[in-house]
C-alpha positions as CSV (number, residue, x, y, z in Angstrom):
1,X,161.9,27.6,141.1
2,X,163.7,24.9,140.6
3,X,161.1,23.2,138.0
4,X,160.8,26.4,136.3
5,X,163.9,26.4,135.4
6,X,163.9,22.4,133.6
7,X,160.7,23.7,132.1
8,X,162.2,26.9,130.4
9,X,165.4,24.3,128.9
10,X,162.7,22.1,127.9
11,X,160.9,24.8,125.7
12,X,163.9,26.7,124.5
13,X,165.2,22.9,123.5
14,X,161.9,22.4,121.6
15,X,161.3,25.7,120.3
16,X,165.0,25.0,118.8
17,X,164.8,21.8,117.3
18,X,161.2,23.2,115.8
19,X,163.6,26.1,113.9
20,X,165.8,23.5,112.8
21,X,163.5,20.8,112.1
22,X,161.3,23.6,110.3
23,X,164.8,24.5,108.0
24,X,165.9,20.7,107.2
25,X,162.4,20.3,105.8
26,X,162.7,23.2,103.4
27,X,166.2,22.2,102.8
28,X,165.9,18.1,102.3
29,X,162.0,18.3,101.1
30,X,160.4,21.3,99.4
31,X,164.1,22.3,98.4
32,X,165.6,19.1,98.6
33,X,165.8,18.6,94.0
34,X,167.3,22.0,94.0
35,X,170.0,22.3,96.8
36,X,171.7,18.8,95.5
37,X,171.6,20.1,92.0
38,X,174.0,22.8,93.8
39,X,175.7,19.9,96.0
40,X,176.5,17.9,92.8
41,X,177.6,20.8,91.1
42,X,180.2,21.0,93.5
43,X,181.6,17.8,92.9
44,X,180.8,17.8,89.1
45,X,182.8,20.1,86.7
46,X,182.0,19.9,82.6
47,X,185.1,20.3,80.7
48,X,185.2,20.9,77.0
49,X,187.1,19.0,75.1
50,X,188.0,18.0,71.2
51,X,188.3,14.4,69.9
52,X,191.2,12.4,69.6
53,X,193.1,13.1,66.2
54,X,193.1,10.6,63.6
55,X,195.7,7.8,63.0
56,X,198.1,7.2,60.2
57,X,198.1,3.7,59.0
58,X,199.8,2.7,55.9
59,X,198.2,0.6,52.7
60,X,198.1,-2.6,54.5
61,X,196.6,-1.3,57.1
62,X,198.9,-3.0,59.5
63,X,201.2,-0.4,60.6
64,X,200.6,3.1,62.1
65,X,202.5,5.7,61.0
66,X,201.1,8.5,63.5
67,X,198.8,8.3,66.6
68,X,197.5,9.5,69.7
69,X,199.2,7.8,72.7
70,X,197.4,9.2,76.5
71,X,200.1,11.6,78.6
72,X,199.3,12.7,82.4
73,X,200.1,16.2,83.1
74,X,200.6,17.7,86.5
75,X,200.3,21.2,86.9
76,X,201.7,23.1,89.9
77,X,200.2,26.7,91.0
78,X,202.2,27.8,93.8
79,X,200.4,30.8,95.1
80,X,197.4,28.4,95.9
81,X,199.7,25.7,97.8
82,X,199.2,26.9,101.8
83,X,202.3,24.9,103.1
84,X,205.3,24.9,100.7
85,X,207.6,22.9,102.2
86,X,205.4,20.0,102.9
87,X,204.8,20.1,99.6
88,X,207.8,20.1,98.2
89,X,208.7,17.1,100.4
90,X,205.3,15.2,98.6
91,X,206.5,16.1,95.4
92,X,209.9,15.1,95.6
93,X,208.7,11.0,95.9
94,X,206.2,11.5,93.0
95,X,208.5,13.3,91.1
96,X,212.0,11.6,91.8
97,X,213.1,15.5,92.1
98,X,215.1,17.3,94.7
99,X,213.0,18.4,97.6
100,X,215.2,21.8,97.2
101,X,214.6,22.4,93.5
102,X,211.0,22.0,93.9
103,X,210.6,24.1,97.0
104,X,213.3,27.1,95.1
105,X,210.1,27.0,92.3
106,X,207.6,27.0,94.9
107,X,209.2,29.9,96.9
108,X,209.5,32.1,93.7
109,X,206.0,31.3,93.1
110,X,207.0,29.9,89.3
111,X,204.1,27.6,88.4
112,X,205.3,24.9,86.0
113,X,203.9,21.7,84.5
114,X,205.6,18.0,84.6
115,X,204.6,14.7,82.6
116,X,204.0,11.8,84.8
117,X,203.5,8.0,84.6
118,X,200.1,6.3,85.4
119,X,201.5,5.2,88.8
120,X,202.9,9.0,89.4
121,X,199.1,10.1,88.7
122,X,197.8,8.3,91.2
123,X,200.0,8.6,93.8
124,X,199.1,12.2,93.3
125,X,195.9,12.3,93.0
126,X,195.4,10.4,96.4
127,X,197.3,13.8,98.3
128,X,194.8,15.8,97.3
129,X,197.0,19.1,97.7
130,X,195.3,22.3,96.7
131,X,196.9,24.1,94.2
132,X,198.0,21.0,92.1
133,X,196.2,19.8,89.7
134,X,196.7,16.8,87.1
135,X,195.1,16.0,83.5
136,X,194.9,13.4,81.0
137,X,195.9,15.0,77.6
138,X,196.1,12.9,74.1
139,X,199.8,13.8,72.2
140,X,200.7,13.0,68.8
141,X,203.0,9.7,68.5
142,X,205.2,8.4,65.9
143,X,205.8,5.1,65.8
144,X,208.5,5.2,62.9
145,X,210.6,8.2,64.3
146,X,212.0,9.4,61.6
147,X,210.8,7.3,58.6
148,X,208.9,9.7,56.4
149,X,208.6,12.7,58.6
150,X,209.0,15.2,55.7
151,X,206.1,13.7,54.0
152,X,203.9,13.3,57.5
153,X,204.6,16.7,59.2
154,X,203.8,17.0,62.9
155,X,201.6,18.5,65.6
156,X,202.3,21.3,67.3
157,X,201.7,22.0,71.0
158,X,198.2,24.3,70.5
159,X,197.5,20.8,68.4
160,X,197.9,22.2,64.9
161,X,198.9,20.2,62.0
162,X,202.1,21.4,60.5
163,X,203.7,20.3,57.0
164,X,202.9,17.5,55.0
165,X,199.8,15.5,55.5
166,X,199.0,16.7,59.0
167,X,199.0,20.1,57.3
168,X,197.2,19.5,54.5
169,X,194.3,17.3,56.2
170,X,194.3,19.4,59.7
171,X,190.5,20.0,59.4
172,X,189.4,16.1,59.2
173,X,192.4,15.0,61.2
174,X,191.1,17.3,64.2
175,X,188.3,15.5,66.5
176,X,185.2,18.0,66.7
177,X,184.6,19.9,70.2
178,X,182.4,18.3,72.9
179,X,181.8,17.9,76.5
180,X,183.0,15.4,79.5
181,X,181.6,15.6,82.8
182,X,184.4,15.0,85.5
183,X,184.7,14.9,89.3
184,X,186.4,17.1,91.7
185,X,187.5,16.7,95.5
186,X,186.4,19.1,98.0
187,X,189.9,21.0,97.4
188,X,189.0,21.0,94.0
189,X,191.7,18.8,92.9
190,X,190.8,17.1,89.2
191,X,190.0,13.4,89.8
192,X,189.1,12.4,86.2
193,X,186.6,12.9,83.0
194,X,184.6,10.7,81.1
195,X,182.4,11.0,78.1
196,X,178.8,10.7,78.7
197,X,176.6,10.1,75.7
198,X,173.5,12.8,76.9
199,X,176.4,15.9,77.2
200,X,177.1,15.8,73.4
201,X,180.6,14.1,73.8
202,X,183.5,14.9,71.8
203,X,183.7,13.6,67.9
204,X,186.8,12.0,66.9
205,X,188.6,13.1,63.4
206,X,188.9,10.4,60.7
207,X,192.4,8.6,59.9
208,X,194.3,8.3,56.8
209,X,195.2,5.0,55.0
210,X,198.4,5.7,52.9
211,X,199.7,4.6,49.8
212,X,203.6,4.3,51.0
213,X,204.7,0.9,50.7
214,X,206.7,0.3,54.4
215,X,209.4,-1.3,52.9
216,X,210.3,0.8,49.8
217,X,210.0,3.9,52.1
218,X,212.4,1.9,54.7
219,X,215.2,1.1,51.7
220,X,214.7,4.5,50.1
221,X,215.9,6.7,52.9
222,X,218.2,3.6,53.8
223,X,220.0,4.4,50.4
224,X,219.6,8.3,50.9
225,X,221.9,7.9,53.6
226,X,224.3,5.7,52.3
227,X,224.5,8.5,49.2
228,X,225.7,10.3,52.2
229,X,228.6,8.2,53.3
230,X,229.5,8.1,50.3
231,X,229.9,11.5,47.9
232,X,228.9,13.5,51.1
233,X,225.7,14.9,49.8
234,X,224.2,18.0,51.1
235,X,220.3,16.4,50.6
236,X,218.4,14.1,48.5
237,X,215.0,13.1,47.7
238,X,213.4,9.4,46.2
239,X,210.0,9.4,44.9
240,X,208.7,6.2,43.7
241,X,205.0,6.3,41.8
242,X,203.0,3.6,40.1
243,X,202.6,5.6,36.9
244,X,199.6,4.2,35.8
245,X,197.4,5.9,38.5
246,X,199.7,8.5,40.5
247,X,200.3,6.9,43.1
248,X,203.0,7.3,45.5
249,X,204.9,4.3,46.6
250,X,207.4,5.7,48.4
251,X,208.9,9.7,48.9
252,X,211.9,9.5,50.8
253,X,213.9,13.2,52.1
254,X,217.4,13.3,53.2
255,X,217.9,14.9,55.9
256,X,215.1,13.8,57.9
257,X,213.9,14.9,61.8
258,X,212.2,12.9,64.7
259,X,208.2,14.5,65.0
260,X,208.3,13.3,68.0
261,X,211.3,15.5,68.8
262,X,210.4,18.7,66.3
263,X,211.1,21.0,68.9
264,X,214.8,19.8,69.3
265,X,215.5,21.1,65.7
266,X,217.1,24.6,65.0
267,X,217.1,24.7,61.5
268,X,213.6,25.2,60.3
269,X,214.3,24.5,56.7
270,X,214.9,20.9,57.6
271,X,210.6,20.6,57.8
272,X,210.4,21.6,54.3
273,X,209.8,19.0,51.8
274,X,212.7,19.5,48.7
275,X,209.9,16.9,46.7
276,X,207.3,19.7,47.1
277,X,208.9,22.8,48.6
278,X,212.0,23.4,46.4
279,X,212.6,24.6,42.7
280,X,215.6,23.4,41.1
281,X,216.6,23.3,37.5
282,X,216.7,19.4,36.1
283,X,219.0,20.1,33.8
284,X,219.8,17.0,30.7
285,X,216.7,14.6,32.3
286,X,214.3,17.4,30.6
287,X,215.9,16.8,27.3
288,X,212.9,13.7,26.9
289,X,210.5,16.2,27.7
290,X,211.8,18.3,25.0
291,X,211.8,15.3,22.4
292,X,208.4,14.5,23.5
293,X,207.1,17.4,22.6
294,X,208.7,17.3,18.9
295,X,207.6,13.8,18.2
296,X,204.4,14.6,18.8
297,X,204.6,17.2,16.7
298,X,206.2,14.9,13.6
299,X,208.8,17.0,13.7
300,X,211.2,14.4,14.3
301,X,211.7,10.2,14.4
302,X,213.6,8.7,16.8
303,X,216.0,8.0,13.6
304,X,216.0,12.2,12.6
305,X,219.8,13.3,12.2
306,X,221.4,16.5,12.7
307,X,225.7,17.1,12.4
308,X,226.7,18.0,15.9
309,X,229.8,20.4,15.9
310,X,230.4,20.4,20.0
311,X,228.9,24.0,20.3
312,X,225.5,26.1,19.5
313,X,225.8,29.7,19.3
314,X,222.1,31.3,19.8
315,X,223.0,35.0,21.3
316,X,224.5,35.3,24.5
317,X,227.8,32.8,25.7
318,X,228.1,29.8,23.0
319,X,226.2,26.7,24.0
320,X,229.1,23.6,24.8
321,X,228.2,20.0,24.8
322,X,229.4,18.4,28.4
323,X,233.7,18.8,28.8
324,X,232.9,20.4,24.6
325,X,232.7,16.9,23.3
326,X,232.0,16.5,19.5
327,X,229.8,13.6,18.2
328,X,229.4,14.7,14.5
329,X,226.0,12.9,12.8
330,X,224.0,11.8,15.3
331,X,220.2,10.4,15.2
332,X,217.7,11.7,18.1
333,X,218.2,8.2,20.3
334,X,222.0,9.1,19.7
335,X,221.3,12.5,21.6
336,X,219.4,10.9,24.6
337,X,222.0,8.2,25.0
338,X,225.0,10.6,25.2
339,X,222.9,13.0,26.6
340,X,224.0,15.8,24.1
341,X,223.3,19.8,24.4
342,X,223.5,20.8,20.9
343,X,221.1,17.8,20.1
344,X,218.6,19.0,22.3
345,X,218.8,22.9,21.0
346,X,218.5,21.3,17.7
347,X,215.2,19.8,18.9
348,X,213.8,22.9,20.2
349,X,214.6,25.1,17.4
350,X,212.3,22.7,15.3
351,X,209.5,23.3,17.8
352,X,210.1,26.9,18.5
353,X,209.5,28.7,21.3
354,X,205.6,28.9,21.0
355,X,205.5,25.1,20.4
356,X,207.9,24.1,23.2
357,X,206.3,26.8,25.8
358,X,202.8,24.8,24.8
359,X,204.1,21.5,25.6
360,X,206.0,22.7,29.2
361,X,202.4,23.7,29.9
362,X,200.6,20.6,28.4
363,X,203.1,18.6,30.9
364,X,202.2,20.1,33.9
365,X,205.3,22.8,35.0
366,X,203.9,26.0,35.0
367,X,201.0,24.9,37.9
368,X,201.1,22.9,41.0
369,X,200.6,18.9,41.0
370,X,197.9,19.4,43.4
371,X,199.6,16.4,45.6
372,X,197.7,15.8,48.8
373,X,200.6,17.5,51.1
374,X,200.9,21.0,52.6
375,X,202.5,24.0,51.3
376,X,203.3,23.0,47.4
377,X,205.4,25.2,45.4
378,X,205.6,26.2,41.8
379,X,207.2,28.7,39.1
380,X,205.4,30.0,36.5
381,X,209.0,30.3,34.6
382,X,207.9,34.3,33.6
383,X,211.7,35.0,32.7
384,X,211.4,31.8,30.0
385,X,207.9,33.2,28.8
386,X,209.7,36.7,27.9
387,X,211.0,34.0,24.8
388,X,214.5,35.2,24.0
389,X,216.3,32.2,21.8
390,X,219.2,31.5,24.2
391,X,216.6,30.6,27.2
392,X,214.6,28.3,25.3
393,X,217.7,27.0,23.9
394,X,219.1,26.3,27.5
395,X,215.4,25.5,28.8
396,X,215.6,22.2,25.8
397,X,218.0,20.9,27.8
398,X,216.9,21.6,31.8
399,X,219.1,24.7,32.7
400,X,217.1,27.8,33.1
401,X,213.4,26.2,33.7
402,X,212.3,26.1,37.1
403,X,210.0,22.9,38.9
404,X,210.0,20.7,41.0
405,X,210.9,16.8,41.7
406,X,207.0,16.5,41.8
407,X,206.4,17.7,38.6
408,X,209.1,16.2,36.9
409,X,207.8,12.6,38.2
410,X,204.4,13.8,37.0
411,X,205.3,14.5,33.7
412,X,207.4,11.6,33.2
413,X,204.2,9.5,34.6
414,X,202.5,10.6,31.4
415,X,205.2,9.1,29.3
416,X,204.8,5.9,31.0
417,X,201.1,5.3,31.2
418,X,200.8,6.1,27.7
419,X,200.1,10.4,27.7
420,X,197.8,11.1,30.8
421,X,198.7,13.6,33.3
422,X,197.9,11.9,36.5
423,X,197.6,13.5,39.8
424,X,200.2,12.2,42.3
425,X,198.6,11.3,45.9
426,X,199.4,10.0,49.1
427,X,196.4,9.0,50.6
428,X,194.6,6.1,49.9
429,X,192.3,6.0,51.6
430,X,189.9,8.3,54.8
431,X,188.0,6.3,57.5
432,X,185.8,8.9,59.5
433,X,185.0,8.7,63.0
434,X,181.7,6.4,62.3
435,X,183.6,4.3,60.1
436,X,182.5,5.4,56.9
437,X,185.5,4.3,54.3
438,X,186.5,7.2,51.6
439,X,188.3,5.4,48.8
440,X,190.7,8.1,46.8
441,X,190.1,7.5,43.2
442,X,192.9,8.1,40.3
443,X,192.5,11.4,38.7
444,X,193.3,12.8,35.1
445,X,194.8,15.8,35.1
446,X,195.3,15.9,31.1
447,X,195.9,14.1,27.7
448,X,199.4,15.4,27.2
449,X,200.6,13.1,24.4
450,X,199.6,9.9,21.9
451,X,200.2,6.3,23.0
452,X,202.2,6.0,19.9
453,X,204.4,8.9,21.1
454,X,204.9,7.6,23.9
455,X,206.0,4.2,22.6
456,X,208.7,5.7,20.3
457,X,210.3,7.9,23.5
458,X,210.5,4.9,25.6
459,X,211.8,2.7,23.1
460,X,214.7,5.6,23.3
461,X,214.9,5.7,26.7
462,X,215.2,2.3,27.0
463,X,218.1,2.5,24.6
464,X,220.0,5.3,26.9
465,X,220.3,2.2,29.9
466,X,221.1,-0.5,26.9
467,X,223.7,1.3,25.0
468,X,224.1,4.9,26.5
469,X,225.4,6.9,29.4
470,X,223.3,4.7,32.2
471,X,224.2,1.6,32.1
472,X,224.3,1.5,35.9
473,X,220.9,1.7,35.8
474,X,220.1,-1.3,34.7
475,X,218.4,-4.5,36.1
476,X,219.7,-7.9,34.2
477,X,216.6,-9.7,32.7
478,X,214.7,-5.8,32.7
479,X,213.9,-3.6,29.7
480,X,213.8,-0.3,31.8
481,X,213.3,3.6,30.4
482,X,215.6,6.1,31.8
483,X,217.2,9.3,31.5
484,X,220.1,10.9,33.5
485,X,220.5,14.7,34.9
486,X,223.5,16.4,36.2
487,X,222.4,20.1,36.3
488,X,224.0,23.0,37.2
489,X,222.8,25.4,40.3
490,X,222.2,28.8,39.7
491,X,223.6,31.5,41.8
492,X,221.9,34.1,43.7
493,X,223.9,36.5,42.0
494,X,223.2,35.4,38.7
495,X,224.9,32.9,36.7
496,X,225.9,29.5,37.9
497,X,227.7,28.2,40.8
498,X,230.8,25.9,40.0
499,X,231.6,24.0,42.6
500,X,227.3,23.1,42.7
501,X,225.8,20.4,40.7
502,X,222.4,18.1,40.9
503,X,222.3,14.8,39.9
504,X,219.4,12.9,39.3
505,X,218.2,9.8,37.0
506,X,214.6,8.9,36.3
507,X,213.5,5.5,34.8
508,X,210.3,3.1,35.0
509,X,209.8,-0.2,34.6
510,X,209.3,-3.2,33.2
511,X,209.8,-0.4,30.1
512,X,206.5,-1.7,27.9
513,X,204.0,-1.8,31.0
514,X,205.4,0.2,33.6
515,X,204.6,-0.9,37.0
516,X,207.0,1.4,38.9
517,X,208.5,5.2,38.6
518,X,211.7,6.3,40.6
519,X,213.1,9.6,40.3
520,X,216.5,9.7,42.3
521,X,217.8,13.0,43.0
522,X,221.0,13.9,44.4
523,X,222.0,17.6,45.7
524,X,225.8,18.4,45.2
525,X,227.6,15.2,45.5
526,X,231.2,15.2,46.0
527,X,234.1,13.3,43.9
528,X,231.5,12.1,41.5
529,X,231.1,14.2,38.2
530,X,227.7,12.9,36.3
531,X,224.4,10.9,37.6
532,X,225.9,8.1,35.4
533,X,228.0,7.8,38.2
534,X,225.7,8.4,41.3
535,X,222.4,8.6,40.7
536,X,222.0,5.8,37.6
537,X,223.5,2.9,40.3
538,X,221.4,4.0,43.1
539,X,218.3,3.8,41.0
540,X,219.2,0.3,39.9
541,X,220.0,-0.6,43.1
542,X,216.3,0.2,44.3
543,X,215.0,-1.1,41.1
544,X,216.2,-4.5,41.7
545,X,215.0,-4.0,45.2
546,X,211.4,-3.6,44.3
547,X,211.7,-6.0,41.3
548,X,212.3,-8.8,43.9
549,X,210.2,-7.0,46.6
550,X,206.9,-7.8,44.2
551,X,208.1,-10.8,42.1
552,X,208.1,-8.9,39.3
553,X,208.6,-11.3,36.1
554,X,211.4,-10.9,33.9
555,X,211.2,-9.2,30.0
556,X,213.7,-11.6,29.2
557,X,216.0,-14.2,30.6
């Protein structure tokens, strides 16, 4: 009985280890490819994901403006975590947080999300705690903080360029989706990623090569500021342009904001670009535009006279000269150099309003400049176009026309080079992902005037530094074109403000084969009354900067 019973183990042992032997067979052998497809899937997870964003460098090539930098994100679900208080005491090391603030979040089930180190990562990553879970995410970086922000924009959170060149070049900036295969532990806790060539891995976007020269940028907005210390501007704006090809050297905003620290800001106006983004009238800078126009025309000579009596009456309020001066005879250089209204209606009235309307368009200020940055503004001037005398009589002089600093520093471009429109840009230059180099050519917008008119109006302006209103603006040793603008503001409610005015001067130089554009432009300065007096020394002052910058040789010693 007795042996009955070792036999009956014996088969109920073998009859078993046959069932089992029978499954591990179908499991490891006839199964075996299929059931550690499902194993491995287990510890394998794909995760789309989108290429890095491309980098900012600037002309040299040397310094990056904007890039990716790697951040390690930690994310907390607490209605996964089983025990909340050991948790919380886990936490607090990796976190340097109270134990009690974490375990208040926990116990109100509020899942949040904390940037670590590398070190923080890892130390997390060997708990293993279900129900948190870390990443490697890339975020936008800006090296520079605050240099040029207006001009660069910034990244939003859902990865979005916004403003200025990360606006305008989002779609090649952006990396193209793919996939990276990653690893998980049994409690599902994210362990890492990595690209794998046969999963079609994520493209990266191409980078940008600008044409802003670091240190003109640098002294621009240095100078911006120090406008600020000293007449207690409300903003400002420097553009700086090689004339000859559109270039921009340098476009310099005041106030400025950190990228890195958009969020911080309240005041959402402060991420528009006044270069781009904001009309203003120029007022008594647009009187050269006005005498381009007529010399063009041989309607006048630089030596033309006309008898100025201090006052134009046209319909409407009578026209003053600035504080109602009265020069009597004066030739067309005269009126540039003492920057006089009446001379300027005098102008305009030999053009007439079809003529003058023409050479507005011709120069560029009834369309945008096309520049390579988000979210460019314009005015088609309608109200001008309706042609009443009294607003093209205002318009000869800058009040009552609408543009902005861009187009101005377009037109003027055409003066310098000789009469082509040129396209202003920022970018120099796109390297895609596989290294392919995009070179950004020069472009001609237009053939606005002659060479030879050209000449004659900066032989003027050269005269208006030499012997007129601008001498601040000058450079020893320099022949150098410029104009000044003190403008008036117009109000909301029609009319002008009188406690508002604009100041700006424009110039290039060396005069007779320009090399360098600067448009300074100053919004209501305090206990200064004209450009001459502001915006004329700050020009020089960056002139002379950028003379000895490049080793630019003298006109004369």
């Amino acid at each position: 009985m007795k042996r009955i019973g070792v036999y009956f183990i014996f088969f109920l042992f073998c009859f078993f280890s046959l069932i089992i032997g029978n499954r591990l067979f179908f499991l490891q052998i006839k199964n075996g490819d299929y059931w550690q497809v499902i194993a491995k899937g287990q510890q394998l997870s794909l995760k789309e994901s989108i290429g890095e964003r491309g980098n900012f460098f600037l002309e040299d090539g040397k310094k990056i403006l904007a890039q990716n930098i790697k951040k390690n994100i930690i994310y907390v679900f607490p209605e996964k975590i089983e025990n909340k208080e050991e948790t919380a005491e886990i936490l607090e090391t990796i976190f340097n947080q109270p134990k009690e603030e974490i375990l208040a979040d926990l116990q109100e089930n509020k899942t949040f999300k904390k940037e670590v180190s590398d070190q923080q990562f890892e130390e997390l990553r060997k708990q293993n705690i279900r129900g948190v879970y870390g990443d490697e995410i890339q975020k936008r970086f800006y090296a520079e903080n605050f240099l040029a922000a207006s001009l660069i924009g910034f990244v939003n959170e859902e990865g979005d360029g916004q403003y200025g060149i990360e606006g305008y070049f989002d779609d090649i900036l952006k990396g193209k989706q793919g996939f990276e295969k990653g690893q998980r532990s049994p409690l599902g806790y994210l362990t890492s990623f990595s690209e794998e060539d046969d999963l079609n891995p994520p493209e990266h976007g191409s980078s940008l090569v600008l044409t802003l020269d670091y240190n003109i940028q640098f002294f621009s907005e240095k100078i911006l500021k120090e406008a600020k210390e000293k007449w207690d501007i409300d903003s400002g704006e420097i553009i700086v342009m090689e004339p000859a090809t559109g270039k921009i050297i340098s476009l310099a905003t005041f106030p400025s904001f950190n990228p890195n620290e958009y969020q911080k800001e309240t005041d959402l106006e402060i991420f528009r670009n006044g270069v781009v983004q904001r009309l203003f009238e120029p007022g008594s800078v647009f009187k050269a535009i006005t005498m381009a126009a007529a010399l063009e025309e041989d309607l006048i000579t630089p030596e033309t006279t006309y008898e100025d009596k201090g006052y134009v009456s046209v319909g409407g309020p009578i026209i003053y000269n600035y504080e109602k001066r009265v020069w009597g005879e004066q030739t067309m250089t005269n009126v540039l150099e003492k920057s006089i209204n009446t001379g300027a209606v005098f102008v305009g009235q030999e053009l007439g309003g079809k003529l003058f309307l023409k050479y507005l368009e011709r120069f560029g200020f009834f369309e945008k400049t096309k520049i390579d940055l988000q979210g460019e503004e314009f005015s088609s001037n309608e109200t001008l176009k309706n042609g009443y005398p009294r607003d093209f009589a205002t318009a000869s002089f800058g009040q009552g026309v609408e543009i902005t600093p861009i187009q101005l520093v377009r037109a003027f471009g055409a003066i310098a080079n000789g009469g082509k429109l040129m396209k202003p840009y920022v970018v120099e230059k796109i390297i895609k992902d596989n290294g392919e180099k995009i070179k950004i050519q020069p472009e001609v917008q237009g053939e606005v005037i002659s060479e030879t008119t050209a000449a004659k109006l900066t032989s003027m302006m050269v005269s208006v530094i030499d012997n007129g209103y601008a001498k601040r603006a000058g450079v020893n040793g320099y022949f150098i074109a410029g104009k000044t603008g003190t403008s008036q503001v117009p109000s909301k409610q029609g009319g002008y403000l009188e406690d508002e005015t604009i100041h700006g001067f424009l110039g290039f130089f060396p005069a007779m084969n320009p090399r360098v554009l600067i448009f300074v432009k100053l919004n209501n300065p305090k206990e200064v009354t004209t450009s001459g007096y502001s915006a004329a020394p700050l020009f020089g002052k960056l002139a002379k900067y950028i003379i000895d910058l490049w080793q630019i040789p003298p006109d004369y010693e």
